[in-house]
NUVEX-910945 format. One line per 8 residues: number of its first residue (from 1); for each residue x, y, z of C-alpha. Coordinates in nm, 4 decimals, always signed. Layout:
# residues N
NUM = X:Y:Z  ...
END
This chain:
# residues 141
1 = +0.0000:+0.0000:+0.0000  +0.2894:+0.2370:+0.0466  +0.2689:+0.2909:-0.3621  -0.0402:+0.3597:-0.3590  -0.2087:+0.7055:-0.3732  -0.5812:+0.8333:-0.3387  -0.6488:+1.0739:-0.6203  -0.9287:+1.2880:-0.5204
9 = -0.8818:+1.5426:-0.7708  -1.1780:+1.7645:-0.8906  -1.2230:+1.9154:-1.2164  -1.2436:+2.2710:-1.2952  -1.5976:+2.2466:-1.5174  -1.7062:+2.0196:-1.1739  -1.5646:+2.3153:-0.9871  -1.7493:+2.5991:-1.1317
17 = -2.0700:+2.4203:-1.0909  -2.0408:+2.2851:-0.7524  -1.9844:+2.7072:-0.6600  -2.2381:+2.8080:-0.8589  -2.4704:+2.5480:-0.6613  -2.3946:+2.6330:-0.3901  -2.3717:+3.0427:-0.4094  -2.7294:+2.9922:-0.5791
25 = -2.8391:+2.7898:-0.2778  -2.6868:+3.0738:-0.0035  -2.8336:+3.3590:-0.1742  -3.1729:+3.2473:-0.2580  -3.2150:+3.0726:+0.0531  -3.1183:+3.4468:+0.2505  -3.3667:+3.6183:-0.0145  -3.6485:+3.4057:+0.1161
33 = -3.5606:+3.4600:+0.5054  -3.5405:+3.7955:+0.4059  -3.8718:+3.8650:+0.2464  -4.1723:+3.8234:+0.5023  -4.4998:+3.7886:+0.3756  -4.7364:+4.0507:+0.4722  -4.8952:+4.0458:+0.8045  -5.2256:+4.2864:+0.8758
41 = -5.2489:+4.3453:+1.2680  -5.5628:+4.5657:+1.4070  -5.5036:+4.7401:+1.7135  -5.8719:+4.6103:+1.7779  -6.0738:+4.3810:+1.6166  -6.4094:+4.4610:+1.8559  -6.5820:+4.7946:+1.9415  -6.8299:+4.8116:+2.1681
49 = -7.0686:+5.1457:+2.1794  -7.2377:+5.1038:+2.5051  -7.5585:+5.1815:+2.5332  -7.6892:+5.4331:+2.2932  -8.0452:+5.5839:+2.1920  -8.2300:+5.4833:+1.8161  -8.1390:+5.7373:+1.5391  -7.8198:+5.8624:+1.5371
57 = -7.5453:+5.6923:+1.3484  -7.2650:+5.5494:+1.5116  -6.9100:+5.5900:+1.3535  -6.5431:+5.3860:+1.4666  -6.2259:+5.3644:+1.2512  -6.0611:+5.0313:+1.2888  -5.7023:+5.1234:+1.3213  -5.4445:+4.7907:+1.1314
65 = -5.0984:+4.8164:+1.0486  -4.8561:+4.6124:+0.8129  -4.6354:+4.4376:+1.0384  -4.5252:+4.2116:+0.7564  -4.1939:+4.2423:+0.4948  -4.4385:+4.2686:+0.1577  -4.7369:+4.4924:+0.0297  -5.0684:+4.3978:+0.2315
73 = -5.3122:+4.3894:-0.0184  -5.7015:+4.4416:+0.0958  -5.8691:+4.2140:-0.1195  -6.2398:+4.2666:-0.0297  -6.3857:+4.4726:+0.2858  -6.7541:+4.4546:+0.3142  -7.0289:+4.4379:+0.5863  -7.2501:+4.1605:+0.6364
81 = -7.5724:+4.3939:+0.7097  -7.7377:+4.6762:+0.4752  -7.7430:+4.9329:+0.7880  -7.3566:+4.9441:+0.8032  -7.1279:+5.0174:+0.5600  -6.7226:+5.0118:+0.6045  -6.4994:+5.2361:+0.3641  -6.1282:+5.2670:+0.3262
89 = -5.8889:+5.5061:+0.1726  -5.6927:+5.2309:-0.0615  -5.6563:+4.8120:-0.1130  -5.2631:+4.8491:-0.0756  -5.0359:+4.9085:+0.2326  -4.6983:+4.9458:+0.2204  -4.4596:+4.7601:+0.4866  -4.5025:+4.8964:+0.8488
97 = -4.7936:+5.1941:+0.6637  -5.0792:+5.1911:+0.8742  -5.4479:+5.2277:+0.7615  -5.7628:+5.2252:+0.9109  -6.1432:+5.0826:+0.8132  -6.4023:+5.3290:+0.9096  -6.7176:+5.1607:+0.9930  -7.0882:+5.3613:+1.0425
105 = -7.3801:+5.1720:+1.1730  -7.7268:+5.3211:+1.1227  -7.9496:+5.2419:+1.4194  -8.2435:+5.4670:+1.3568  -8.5938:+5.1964:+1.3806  -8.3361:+4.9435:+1.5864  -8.3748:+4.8596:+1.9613  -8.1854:+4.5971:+2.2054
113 = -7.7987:+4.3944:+2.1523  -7.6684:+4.4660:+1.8104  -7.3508:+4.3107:+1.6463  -7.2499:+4.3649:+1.3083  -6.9962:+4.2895:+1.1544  -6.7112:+4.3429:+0.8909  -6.4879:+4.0968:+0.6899  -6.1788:+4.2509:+0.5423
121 = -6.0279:+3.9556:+0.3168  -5.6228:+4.0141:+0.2538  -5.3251:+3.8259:+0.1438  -5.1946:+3.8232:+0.4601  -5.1414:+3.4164:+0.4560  -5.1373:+3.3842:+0.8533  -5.4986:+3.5961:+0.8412  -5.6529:+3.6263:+0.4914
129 = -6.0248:+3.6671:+0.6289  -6.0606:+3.8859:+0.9632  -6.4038:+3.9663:+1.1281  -6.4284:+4.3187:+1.2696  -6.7376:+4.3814:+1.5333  -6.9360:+4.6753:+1.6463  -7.1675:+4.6180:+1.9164  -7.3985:+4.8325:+2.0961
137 = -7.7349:+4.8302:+2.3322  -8.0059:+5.0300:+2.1610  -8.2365:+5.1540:+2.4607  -8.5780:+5.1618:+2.4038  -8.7601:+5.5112:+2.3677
END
């Protein structure tokens, strides 16, 4: 065995790929750590009016933020009941932009516990549907 020798050699076309391997696998691998998905956090998801007398309408902005890396994209807010109706200022935020859903409620020919609610669909993948609530106790007159 002394006359014997362990070629391990490597050749420079086997090189050039095995580098470009493996600088394609460090830097896409660091571009997806890097880019977090969007992530749409409310500072409250329930608002609660009290009690309050028939007639008037009642008005709350639902304050959210983009905690996430990418665009949050709004993809459909809408109320589940005729007498409230949400708006927003624009379907795109921005990393870390905040926004804000304002929600009226018309309670005029209403009496008792009321809950409505909103749904404000996103791509946010950890929360693409989230269920905003106004509630209130309509005295009677």
């Amino acid at each position: 065995m002394a006359g014997s020798t362990n070629n391990c050699q490597i050749s420079l076309p086997q090189l050039v790929l095995l580098l470009a391997l493996l600088a394609l696998f460090v830097f896409a691998g660091g571009a997806a750590a890097a880019e977090k998905p969007p992530r749409i956090v409310f500072k409250e998801e329930v608002h609660d009016f009290g009690t309050v007398k028939s007639g008037p309408e009642l008005k709350h902005s639902f304050s959210f933020t983009n905690q996430g890396g990418a665009a949050l994209q709004l993809k459909k807010v809408h109320a589940t009941c005729s007498c409230t109706v949400a708006r927003i200022d624009k379907m795109t935020y921005k990393k870390g932009e905040r926004g804000r859903i304002q929600v009226a409620f018309a309670t005029q020919g209403r009496q008792g516990r009321q809950e409505k609610s909103v749904l404000v669909e996103s791509n946010d993948p950890q929360s693409p549907k989230v269920k905003l609530r106004i509630v209130c106790n309509i005295a009677g007159k």
